[in-house]
Chimera marker file (.cmm) of the C-alpha trace (Angstrom):
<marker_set name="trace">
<marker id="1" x="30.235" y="184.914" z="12.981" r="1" g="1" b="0" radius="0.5"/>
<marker id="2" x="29.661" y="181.712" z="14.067" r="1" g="1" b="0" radius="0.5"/>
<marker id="3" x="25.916" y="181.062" z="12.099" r="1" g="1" b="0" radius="0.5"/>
<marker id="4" x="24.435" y="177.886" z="14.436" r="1" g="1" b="0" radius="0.5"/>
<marker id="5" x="21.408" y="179.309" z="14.053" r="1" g="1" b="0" radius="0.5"/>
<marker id="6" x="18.330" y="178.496" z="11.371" r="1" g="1" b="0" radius="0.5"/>
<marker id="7" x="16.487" y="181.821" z="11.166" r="1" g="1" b="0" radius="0.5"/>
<marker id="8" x="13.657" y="182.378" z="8.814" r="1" g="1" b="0" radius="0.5"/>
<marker id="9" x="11.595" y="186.271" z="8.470" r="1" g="1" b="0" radius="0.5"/>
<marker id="10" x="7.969" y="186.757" z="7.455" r="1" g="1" b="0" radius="0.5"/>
<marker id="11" x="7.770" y="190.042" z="5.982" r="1" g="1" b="0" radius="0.5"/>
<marker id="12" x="4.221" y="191.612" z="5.304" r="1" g="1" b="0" radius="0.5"/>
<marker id="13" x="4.299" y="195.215" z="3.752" r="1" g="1" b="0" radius="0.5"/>
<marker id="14" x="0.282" y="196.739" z="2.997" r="1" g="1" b="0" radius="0.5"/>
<marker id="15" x="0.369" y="199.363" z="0.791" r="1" g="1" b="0" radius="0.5"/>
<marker id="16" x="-2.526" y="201.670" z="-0.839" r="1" g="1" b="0" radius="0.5"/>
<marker id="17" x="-4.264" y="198.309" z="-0.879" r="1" g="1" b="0" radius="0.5"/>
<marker id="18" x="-1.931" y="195.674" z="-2.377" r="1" g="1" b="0" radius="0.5"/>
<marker id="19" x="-0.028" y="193.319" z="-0.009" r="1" g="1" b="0" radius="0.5"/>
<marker id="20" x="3.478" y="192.405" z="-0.699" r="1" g="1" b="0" radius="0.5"/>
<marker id="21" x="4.716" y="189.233" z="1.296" r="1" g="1" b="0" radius="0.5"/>
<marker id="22" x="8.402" y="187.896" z="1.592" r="1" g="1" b="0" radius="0.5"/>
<marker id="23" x="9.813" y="185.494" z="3.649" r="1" g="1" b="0" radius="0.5"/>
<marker id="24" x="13.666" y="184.100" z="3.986" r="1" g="1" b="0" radius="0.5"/>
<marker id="25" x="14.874" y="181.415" z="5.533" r="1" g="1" b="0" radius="0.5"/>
<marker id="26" x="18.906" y="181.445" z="6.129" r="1" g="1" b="0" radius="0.5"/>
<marker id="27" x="21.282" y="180.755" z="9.100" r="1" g="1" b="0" radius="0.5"/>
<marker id="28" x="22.952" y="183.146" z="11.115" r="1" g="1" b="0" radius="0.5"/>
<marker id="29" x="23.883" y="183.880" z="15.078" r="1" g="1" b="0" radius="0.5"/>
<marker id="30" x="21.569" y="184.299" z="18.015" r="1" g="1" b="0" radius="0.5"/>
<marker id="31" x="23.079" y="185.759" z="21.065" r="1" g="1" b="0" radius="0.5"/>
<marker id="32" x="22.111" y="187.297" z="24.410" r="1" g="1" b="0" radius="0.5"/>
<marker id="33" x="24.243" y="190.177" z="25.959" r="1" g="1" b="0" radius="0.5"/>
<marker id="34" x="23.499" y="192.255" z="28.473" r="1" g="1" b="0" radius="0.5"/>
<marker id="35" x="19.897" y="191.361" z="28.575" r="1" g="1" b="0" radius="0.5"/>
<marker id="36" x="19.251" y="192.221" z="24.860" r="1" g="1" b="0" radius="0.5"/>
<marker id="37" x="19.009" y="189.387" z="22.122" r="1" g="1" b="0" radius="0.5"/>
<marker id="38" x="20.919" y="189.813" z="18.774" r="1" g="1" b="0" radius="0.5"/>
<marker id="39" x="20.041" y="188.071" z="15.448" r="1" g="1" b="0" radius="0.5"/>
<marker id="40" x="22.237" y="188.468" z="12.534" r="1" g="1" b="0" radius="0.5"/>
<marker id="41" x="22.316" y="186.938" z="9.292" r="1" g="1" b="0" radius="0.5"/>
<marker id="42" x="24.005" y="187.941" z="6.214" r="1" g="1" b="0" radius="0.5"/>
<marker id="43" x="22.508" y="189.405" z="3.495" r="1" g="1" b="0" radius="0.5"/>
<marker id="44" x="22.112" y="187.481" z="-0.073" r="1" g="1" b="0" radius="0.5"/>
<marker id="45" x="21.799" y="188.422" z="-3.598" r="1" g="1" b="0" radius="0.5"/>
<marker id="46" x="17.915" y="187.364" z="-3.538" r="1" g="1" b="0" radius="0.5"/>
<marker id="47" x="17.641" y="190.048" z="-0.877" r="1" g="1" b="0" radius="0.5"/>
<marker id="48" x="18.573" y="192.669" z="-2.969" r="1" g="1" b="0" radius="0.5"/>
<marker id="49" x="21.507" y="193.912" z="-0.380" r="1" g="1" b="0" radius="0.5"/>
<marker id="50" x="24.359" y="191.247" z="-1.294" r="1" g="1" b="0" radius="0.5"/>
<marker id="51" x="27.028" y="192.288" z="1.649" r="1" g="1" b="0" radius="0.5"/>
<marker id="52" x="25.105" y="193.286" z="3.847" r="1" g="1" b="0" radius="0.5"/>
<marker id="53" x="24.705" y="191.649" z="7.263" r="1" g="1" b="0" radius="0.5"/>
<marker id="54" x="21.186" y="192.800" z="9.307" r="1" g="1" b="0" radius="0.5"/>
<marker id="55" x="21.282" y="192.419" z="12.808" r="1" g="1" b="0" radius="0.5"/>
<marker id="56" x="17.777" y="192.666" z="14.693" r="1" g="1" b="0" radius="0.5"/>
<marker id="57" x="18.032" y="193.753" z="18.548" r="1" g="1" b="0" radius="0.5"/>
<marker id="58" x="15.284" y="193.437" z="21.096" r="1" g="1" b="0" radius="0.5"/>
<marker id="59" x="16.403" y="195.316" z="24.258" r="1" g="1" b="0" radius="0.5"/>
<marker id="60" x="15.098" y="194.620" z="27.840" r="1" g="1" b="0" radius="0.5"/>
<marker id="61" x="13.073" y="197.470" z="27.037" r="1" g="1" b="0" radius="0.5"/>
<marker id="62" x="11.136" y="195.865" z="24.110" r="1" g="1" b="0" radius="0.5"/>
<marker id="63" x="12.603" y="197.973" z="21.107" r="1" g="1" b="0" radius="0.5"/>
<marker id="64" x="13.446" y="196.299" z="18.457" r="1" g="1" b="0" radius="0.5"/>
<marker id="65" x="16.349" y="198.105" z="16.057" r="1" g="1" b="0" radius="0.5"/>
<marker id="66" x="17.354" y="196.387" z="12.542" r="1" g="1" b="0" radius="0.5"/>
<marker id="67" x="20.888" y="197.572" z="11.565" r="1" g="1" b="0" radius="0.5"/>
<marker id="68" x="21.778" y="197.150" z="8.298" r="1" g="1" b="0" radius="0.5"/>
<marker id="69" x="25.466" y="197.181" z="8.343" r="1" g="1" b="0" radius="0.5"/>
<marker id="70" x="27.959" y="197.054" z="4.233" r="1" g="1" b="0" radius="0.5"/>
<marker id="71" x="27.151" y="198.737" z="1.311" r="1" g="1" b="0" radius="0.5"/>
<marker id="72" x="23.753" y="199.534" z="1.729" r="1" g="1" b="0" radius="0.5"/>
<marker id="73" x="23.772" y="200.874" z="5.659" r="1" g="1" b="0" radius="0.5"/>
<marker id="74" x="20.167" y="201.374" z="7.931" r="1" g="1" b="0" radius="0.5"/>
<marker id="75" x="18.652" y="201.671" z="10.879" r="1" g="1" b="0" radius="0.5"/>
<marker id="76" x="15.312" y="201.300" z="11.837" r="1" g="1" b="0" radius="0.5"/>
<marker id="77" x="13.548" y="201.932" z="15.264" r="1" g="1" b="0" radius="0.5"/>
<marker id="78" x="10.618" y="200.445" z="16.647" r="1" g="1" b="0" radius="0.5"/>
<marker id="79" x="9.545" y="201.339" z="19.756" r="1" g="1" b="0" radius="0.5"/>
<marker id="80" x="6.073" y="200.753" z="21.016" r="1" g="1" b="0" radius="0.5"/>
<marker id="81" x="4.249" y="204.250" z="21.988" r="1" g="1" b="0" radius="0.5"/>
<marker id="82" x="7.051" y="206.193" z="19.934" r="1" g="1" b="0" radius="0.5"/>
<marker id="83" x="7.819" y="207.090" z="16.347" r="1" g="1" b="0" radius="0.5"/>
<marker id="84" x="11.390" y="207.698" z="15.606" r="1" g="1" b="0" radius="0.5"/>
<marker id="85" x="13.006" y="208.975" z="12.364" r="1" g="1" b="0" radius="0.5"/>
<marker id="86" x="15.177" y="206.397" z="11.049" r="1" g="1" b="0" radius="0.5"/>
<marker id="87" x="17.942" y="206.418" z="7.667" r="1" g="1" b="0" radius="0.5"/>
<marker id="88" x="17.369" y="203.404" z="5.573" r="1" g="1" b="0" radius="0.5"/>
<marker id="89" x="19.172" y="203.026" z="2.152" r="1" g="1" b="0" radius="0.5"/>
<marker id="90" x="17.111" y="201.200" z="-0.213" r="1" g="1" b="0" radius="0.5"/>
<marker id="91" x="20.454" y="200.605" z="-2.377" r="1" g="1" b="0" radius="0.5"/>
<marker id="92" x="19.528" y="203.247" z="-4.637" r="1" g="1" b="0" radius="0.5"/>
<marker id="93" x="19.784" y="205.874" z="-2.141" r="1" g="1" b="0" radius="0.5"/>
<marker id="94" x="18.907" y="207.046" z="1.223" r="1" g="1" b="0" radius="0.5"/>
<marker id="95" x="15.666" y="207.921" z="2.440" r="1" g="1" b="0" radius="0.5"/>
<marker id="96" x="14.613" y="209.478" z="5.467" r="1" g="1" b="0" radius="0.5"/>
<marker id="97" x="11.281" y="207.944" z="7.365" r="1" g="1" b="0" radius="0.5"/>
<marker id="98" x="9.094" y="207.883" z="10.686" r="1" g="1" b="0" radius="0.5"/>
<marker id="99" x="8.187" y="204.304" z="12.176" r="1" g="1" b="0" radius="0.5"/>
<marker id="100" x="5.546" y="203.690" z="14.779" r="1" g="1" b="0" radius="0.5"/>
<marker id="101" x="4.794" y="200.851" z="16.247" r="1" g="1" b="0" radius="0.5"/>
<marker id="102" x="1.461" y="198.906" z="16.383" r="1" g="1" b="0" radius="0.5"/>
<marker id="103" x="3.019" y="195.601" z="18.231" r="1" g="1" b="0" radius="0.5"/>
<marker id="104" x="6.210" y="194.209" z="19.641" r="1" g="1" b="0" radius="0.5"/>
<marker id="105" x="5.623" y="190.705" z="20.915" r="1" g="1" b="0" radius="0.5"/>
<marker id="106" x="8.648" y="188.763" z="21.946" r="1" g="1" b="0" radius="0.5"/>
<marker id="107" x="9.122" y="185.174" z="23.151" r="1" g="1" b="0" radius="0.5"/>
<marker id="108" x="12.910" y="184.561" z="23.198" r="1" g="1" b="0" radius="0.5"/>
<marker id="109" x="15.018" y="182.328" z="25.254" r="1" g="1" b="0" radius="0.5"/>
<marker id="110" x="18.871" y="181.525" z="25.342" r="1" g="1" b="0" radius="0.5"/>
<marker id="111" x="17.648" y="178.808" z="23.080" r="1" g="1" b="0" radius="0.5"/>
<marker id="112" x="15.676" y="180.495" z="20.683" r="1" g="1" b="0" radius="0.5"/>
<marker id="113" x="11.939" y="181.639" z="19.423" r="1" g="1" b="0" radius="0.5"/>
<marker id="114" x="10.068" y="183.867" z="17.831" r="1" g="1" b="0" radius="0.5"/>
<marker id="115" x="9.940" y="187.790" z="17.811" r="1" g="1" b="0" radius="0.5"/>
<marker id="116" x="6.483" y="189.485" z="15.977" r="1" g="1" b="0" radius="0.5"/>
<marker id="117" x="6.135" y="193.367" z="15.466" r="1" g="1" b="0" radius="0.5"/>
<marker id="118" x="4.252" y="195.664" z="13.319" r="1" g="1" b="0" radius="0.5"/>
<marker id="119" x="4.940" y="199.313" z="12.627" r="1" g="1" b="0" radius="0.5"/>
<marker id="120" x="3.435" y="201.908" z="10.312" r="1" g="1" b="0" radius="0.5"/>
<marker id="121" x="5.704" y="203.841" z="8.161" r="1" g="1" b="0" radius="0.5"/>
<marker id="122" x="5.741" y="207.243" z="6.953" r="1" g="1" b="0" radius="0.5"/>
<marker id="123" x="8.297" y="209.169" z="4.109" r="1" g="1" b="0" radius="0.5"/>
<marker id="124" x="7.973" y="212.981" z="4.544" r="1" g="1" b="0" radius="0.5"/>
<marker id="125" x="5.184" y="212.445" z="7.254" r="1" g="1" b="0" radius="0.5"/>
<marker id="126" x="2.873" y="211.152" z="4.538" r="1" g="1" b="0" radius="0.5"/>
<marker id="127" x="1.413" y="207.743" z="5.326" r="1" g="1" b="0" radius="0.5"/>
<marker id="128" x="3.342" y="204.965" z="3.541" r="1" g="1" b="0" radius="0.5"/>
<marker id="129" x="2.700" y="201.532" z="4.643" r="1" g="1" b="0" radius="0.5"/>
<marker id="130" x="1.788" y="198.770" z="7.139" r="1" g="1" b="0" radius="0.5"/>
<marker id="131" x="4.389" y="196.136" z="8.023" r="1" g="1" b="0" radius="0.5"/>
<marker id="132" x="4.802" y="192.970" z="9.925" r="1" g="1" b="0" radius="0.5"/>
<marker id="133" x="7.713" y="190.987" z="10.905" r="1" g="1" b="0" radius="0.5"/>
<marker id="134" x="7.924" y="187.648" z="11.918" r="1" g="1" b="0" radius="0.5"/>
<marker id="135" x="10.758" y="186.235" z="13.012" r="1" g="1" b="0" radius="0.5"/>
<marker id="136" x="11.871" y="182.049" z="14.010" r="1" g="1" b="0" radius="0.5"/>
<marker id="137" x="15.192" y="181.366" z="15.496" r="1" g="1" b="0" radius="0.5"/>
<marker id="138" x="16.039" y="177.948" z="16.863" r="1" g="1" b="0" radius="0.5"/>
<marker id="139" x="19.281" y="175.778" z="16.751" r="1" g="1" b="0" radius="0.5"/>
<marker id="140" x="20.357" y="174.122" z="13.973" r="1" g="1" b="0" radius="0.5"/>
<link id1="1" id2="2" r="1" g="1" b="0" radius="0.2"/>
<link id1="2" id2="3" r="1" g="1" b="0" radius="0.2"/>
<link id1="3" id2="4" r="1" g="1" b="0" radius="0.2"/>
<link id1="4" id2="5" r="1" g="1" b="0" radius="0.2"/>
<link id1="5" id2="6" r="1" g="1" b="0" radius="0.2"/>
<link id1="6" id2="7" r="1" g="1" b="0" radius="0.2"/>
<link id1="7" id2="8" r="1" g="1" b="0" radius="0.2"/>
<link id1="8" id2="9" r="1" g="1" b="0" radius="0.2"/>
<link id1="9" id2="10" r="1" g="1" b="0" radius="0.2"/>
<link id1="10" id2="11" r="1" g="1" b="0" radius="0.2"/>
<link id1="11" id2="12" r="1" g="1" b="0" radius="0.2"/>
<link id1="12" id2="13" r="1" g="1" b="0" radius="0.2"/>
<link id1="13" id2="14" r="1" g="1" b="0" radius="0.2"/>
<link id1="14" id2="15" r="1" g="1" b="0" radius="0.2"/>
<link id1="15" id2="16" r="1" g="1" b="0" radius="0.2"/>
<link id1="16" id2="17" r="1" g="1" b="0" radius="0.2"/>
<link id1="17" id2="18" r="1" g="1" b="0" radius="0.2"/>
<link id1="18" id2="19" r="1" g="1" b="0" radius="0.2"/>
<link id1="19" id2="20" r="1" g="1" b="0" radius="0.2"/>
<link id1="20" id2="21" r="1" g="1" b="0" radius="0.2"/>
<link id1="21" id2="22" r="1" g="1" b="0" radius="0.2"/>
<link id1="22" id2="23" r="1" g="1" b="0" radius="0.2"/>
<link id1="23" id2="24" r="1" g="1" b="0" radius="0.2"/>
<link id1="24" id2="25" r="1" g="1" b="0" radius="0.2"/>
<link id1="25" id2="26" r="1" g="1" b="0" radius="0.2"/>
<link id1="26" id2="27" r="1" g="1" b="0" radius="0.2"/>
<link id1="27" id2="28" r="1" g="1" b="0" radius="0.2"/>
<link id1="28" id2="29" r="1" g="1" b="0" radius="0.2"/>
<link id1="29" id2="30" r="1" g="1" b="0" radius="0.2"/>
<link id1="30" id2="31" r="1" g="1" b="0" radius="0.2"/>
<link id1="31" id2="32" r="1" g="1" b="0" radius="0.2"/>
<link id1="32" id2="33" r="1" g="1" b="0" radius="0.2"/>
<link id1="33" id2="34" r="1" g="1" b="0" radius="0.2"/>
<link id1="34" id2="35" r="1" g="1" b="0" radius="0.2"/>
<link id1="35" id2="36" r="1" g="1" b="0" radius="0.2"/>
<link id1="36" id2="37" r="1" g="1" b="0" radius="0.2"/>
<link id1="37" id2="38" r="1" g="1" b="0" radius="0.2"/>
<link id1="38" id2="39" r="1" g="1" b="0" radius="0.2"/>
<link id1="39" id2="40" r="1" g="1" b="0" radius="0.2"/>
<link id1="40" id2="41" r="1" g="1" b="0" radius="0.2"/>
<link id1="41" id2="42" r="1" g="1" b="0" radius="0.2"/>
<link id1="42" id2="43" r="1" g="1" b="0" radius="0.2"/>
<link id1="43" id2="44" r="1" g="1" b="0" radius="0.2"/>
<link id1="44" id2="45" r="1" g="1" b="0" radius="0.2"/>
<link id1="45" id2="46" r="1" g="1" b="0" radius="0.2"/>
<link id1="46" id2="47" r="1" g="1" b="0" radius="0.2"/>
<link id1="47" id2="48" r="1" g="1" b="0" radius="0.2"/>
<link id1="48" id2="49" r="1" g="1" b="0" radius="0.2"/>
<link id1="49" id2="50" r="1" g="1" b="0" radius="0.2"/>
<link id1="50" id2="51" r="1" g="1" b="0" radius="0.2"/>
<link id1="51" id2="52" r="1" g="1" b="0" radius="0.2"/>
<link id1="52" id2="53" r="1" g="1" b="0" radius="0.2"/>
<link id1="53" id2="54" r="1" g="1" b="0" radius="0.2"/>
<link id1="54" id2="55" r="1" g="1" b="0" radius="0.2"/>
<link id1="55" id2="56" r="1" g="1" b="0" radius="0.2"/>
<link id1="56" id2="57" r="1" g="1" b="0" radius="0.2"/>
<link id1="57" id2="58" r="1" g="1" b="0" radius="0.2"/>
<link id1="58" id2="59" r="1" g="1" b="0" radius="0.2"/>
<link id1="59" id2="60" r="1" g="1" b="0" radius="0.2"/>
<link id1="60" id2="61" r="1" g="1" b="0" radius="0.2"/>
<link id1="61" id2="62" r="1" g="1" b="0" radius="0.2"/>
<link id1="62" id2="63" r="1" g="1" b="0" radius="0.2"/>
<link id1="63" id2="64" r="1" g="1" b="0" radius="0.2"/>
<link id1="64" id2="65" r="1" g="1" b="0" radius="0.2"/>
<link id1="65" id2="66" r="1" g="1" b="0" radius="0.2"/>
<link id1="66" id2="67" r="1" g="1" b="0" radius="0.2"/>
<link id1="67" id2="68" r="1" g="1" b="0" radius="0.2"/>
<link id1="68" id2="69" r="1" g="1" b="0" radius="0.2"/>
<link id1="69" id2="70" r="1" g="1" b="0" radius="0.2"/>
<link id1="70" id2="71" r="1" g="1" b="0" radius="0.2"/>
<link id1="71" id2="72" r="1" g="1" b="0" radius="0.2"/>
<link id1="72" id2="73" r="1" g="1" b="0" radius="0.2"/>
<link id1="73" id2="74" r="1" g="1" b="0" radius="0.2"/>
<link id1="74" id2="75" r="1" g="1" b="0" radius="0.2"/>
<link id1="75" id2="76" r="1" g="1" b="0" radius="0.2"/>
<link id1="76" id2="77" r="1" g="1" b="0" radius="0.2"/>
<link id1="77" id2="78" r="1" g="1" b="0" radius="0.2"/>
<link id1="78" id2="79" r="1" g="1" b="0" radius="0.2"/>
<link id1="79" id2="80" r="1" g="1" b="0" radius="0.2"/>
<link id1="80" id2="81" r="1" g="1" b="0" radius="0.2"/>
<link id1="81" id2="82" r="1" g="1" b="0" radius="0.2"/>
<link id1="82" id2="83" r="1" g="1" b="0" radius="0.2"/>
<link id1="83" id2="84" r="1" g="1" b="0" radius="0.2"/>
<link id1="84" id2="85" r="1" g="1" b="0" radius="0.2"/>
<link id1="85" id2="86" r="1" g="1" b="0" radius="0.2"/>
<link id1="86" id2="87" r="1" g="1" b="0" radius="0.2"/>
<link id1="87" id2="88" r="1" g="1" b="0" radius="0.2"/>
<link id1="88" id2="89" r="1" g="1" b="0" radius="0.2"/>
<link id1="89" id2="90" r="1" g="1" b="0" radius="0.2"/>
<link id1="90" id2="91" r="1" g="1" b="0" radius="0.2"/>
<link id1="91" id2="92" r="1" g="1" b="0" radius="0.2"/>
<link id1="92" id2="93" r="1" g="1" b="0" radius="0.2"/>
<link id1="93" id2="94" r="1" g="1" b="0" radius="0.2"/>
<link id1="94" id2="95" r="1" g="1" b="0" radius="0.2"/>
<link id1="95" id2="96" r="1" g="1" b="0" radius="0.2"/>
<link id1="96" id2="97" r="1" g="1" b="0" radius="0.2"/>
<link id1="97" id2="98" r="1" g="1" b="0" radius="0.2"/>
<link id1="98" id2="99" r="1" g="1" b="0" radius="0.2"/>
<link id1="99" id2="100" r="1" g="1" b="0" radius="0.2"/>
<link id1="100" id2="101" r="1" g="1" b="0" radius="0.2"/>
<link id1="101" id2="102" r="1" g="1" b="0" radius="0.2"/>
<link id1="102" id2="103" r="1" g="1" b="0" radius="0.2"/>
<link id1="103" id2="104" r="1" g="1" b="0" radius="0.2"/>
<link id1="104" id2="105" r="1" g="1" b="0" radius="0.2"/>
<link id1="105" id2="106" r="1" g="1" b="0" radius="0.2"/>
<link id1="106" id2="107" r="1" g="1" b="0" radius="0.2"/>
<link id1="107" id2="108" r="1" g="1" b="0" radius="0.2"/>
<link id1="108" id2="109" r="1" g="1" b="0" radius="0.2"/>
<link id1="109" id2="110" r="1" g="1" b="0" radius="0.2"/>
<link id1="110" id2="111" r="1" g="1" b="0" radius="0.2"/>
<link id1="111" id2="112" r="1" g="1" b="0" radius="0.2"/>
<link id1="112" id2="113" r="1" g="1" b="0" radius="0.2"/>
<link id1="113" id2="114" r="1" g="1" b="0" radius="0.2"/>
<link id1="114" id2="115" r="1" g="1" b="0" radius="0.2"/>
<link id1="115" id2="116" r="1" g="1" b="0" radius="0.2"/>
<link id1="116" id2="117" r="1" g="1" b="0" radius="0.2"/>
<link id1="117" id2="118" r="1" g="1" b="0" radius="0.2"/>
<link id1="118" id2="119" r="1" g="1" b="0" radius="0.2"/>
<link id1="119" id2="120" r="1" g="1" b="0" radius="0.2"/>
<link id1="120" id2="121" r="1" g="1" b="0" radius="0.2"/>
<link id1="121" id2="122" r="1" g="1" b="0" radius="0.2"/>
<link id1="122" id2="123" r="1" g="1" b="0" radius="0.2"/>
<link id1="123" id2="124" r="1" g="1" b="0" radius="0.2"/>
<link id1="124" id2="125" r="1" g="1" b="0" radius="0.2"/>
<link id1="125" id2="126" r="1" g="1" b="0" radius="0.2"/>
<link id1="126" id2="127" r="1" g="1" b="0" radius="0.2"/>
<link id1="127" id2="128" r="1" g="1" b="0" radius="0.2"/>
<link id1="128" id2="129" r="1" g="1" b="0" radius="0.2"/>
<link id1="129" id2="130" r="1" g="1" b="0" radius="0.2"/>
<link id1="130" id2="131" r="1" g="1" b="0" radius="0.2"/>
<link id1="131" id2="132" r="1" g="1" b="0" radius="0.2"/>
<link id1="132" id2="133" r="1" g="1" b="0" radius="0.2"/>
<link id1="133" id2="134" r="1" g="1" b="0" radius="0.2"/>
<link id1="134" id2="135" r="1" g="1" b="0" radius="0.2"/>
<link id1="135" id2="136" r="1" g="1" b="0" radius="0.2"/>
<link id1="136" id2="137" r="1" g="1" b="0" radius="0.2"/>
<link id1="137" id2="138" r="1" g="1" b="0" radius="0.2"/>
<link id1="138" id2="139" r="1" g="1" b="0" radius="0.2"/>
<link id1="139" id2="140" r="1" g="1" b="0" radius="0.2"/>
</marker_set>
């Protein structure tokens, strides 16, 4: 993987009142193929998921899937006016949880940009949290 890219994620998780914020900056790839855009970065120790490597997919649809690909393997769905039940391994063991989302807002180019979206999640169909994902790509 050829990582010419400087991406950096805003991650904002809302939970029974508390708010939880994280935010990485690493490089990675940024490619468009087939009219979908693919960001992938490898996972770090400070991440928690230490061989992993995530790669975030907006379609020409606007869904947006995260694939968590190594030792720790997920997918997540986000489609605007859908919730899907997605697998995500937390590393500890797999869970199994709805995601709706509130927002997909894309402005990508061959070049680079951002991607914003928000979903609500739910484990066992019991509300869980509020997330938002902001994510910078641009050349380095």
């Amino acid at each position: 993987m050829k990582e010419d890219y400087l991406i950096r994620i805003k991650g904002v998780q809302e939970s029974e009142g508390e708010e939880n914020e994280v935010e990485l900056m690493t490089r990675g790839s940024f490619v468009q193929r087939g009219g979908s855009y693919y960001i992938t970065y490898r996972e770090t120790e400070a991440t928690g998921y230490d061989g992993c490597t995530t790669t975030v997919k907006l379609d020409k649809a606007g869904t947006v899937s995260m694939l968590r690909f190594g030792p720790a393997p997920s997918q997540l769905v986000i489609e605007k006016g859908r919730r899907h039940i997605c697998h995500y391994d937390t590393g500890h063991g797999a869970i199994t949880m709805g995601i709706a989302a509130d927002e997909i807002i894309a402005d990508l180019s061959d070049r680079g940009g951002s991607l914003r979206f928000s979903y609500n999640l739910d484990i066992n169909s019991s509300p869980f949290s509020k997330n938002t994902v902001n994510i910078t790509v641009r050349e380095a």
